[in-house]
N, C-alpha and C positions, 0 to 999 in steps of 0.2 A: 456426819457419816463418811463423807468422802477424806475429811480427816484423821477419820480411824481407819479408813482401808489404806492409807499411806505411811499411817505409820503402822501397820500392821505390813508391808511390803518392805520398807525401810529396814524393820526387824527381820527380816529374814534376809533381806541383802545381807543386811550384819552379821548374820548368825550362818550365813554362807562364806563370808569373807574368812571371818575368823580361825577357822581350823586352820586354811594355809599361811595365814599369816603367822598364827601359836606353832605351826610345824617348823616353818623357816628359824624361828624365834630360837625354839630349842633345841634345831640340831647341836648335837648329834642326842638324839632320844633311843639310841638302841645301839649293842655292839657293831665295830668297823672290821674289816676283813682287810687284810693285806697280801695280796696272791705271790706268793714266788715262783715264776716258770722253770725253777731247777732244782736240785737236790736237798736236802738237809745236809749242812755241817760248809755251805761254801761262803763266799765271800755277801751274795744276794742275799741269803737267811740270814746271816749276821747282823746288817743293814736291816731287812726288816724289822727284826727282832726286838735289834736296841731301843730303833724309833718305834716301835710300837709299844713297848712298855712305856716308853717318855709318853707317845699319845692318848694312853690310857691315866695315866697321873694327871694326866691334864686336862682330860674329855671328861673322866668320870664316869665315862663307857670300858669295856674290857674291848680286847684289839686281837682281833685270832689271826693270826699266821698263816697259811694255809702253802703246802708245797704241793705244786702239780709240773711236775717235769715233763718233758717229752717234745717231739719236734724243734730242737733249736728255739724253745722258748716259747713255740706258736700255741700249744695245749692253754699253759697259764695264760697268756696273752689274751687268746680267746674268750676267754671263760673274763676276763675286765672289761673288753670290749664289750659284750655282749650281757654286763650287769645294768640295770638300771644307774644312770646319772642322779642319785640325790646322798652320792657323797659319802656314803659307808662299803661301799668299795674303791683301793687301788690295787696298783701291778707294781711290780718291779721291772722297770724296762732296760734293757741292756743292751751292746752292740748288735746281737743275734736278734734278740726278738726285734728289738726296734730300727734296724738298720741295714743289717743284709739279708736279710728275711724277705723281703722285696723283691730283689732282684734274683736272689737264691732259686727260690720257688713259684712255681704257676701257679698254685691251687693253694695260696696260702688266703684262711677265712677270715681275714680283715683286711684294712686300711691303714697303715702306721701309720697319716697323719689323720685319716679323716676319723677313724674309729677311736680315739682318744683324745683326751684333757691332758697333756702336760702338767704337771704339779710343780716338781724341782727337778734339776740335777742335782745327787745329793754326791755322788764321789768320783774325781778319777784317781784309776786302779794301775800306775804304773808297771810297765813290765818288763820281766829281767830273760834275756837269752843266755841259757844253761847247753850245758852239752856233756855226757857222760865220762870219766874221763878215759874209758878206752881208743875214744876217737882219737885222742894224743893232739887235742888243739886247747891255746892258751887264751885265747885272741880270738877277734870278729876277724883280723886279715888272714890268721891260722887257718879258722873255718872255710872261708870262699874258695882260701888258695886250695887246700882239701877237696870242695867242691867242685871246682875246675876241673881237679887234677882227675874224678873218676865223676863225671855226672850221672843224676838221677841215682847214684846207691847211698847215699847218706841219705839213714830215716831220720824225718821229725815226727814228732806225736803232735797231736791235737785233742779239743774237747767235741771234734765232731765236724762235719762241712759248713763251711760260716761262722765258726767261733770266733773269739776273740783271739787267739792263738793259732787260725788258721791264716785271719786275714794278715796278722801279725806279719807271719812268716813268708806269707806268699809276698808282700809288697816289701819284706827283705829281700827275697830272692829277684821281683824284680827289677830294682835297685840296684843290687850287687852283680847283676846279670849270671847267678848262678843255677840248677837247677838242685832239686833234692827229692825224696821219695816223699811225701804226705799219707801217715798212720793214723786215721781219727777213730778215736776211742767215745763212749757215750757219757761226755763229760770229762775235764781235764784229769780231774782227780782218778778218772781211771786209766791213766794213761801213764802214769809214776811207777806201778811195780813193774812195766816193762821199759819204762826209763832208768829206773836204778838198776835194775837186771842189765842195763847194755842191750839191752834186746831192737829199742829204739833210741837214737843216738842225740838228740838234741830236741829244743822246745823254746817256744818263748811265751810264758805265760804270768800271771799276775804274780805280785811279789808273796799275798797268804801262803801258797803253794810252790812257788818256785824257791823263796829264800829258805824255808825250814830247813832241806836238801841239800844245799850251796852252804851254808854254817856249819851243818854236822860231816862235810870233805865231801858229800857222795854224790855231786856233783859241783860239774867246774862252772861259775859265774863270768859269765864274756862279756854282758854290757848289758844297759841296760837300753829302754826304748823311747825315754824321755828326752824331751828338748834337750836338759840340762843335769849336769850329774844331781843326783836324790841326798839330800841330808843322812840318810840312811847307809847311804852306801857310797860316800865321798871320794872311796880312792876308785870306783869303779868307772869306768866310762863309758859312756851314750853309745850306742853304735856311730851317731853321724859324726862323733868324733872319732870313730874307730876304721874307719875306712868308707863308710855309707856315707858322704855329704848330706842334711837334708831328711835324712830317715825320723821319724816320730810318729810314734801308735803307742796309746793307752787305753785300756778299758775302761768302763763308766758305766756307771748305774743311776736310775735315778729313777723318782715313784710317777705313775700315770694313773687316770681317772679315766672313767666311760666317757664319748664326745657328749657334748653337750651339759656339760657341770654347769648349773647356778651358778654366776659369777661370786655371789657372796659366798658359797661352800666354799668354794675353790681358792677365793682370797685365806678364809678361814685352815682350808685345810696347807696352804702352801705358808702363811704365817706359825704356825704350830710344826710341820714337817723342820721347816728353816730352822725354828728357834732351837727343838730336838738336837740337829746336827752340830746347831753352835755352840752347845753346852759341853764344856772343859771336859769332862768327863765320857761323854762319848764321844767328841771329838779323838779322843785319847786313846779310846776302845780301839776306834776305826785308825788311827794314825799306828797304834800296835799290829794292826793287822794287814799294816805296807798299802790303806788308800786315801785317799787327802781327801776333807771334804770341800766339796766347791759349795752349791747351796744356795741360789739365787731365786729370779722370777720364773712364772710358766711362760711367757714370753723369751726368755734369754732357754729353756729348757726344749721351745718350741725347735726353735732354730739351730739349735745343736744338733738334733734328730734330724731335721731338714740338710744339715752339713754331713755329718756322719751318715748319710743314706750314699747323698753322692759319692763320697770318698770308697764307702763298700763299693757302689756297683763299679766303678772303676775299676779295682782291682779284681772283683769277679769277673768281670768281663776279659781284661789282661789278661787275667791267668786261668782264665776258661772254668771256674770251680762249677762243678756240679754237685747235689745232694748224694749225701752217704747213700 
């Protein structure tokens, strides 16, 4: 008797065990989401896209896209933080959501490091300072000396307070010890028909958007923002070799998960994200579209975000930026 009531207890241990074990087993068992906190058609949906088709060939699940724009990244942001951690959601994290977003805002409704899973750093987004050619400058030393000569009336555009090309510009300016006017537009992309128009006079943003413009004459390429001149664009020079000693800002993306991922998801999902990026072919995609992929551990992606938080509030703080 008492033999039978144990194994009759035995078997239900078992029969309790088993689901979460058969769950783990076969993730992923249902379609994955991949949140974009910005537009259709920019450099972030690209990135998702590619990699999610490669994760769907691979998973054997289908991979939805999903764009929710708004607040400087915080909208989509949110909505990953606050999915369930078992691995069929991530985010696209980028300087705004995941790094000046912090210091930017009071009321912003998460944690950038507590409320997320790091995954990868999957690209940085080198970027090029443009200027219209009515401003009549050739050159980064053209521009300052410009600058100097009538401060605060040279406009630059941005993609909004906290961009990528706001913090760009401002830790140009205070470098260069120059001042200039700040235009932020809701998203870079909409800040080109009044940059081609002359309307606003200069910009420094990702090469997707900056180079198309600079190739076809209708605006002038001054340098670009990297350590080191770009493969891409050899004869052009860095700012820090153009009179900024020292200057280097690049944009970056890279995928995150809700805090608390299953270590095995999380290995799974950052072995599959990696291998995606490492393939010749979207490598190729993303190297046509002017951003490198990098592509490592959630460790080495943790601490990046933990770098890049600092380096924003620095300059937030320097240059006093408040929200649009």
């Amino acid at each position: 008797m008492k033999t039978s009531i144990l194994a009759r207890a035995a078997a239900a241990i078992l029969a309790l065990a088993l689901p979460a074990s058969a769950t783990a087993q076969a993730w992923p068992a249902k379609p994955l989401k991949i949140i974009v906190p910005y537009s259709p058609g920019g450099t972030t949906d690209l990135l998702a896209r590619l990699v999610g088709a490669e994760l769907a060939k691979r998973l054997g699940q289908p991979v939805v896209v999903e764009n929710k724009p708004g607040a400087n990244g915080m909208i989509g942001s949110d909505l990953v933080a606050k999915a369930p951690p078992d691995g069929y959601t991530m985010g696209i994290a980028s300087p705004g959501s995941h790094a000046a977003n912090q210091s930017l805002y009071k009321d912003i409704p998460y944690d950038t490091v507590k409320s997320f899973t790091p995954v990868t750093l999957a690209v940085s987004a080198p970027m090029l300072l443009v200027a219209h050619p009515s401003l009549g400058v050739s050159s980064v030393k053209e521009l300052i000396a410009a600058a100097k000569a009538k401060p605060g009336t040279i406009s630059y555009a941005s993609g909004g307070s906290g961009s990528s090309q706001h913090l760009a510009m401002e830790y140009f300016k205070l470098m260069a010890g120059i001042d200039m006017n700040h235009v932020p537009y809701k998203g870079s992309a909409a800040s080109y028909p009044d940059l081609l128009g002359g309307n606003v006079l200069t910009e420094i943003d990702v090469m997707p958007t900056a180079l198309p413009p600079v190739k076809a004459g209708r605006l002038k390429g001054l340098a670009t923002g990297s350590s080191k001149r770009l493969p891409m664009l050899p004869d052009l020079p860095t700012i820090a070799e153009s009179g900024v000693p020292g200057y280097e800002y690049a944009a970056w993306y890279g995928f995150v998960a809700p805090a608390n991922l299953p270590k095995d998801v999380l290995a799974k999902l950052n072995a599959e994200v990696v291998r995606a990026l490492k393939l010749p072919e979207i490598a190729e995609k993303l190297s046509g579209a002017g951003v490198i992929v990098v592509a490592g551990t959630p460790e080495e992606f943790a601490e990046h975000i933990r770098t890049e938080m600092e380096k924003a509030a620095k300059v937030i703080k320097a240059a006093n930026i408040k929200p649009d």
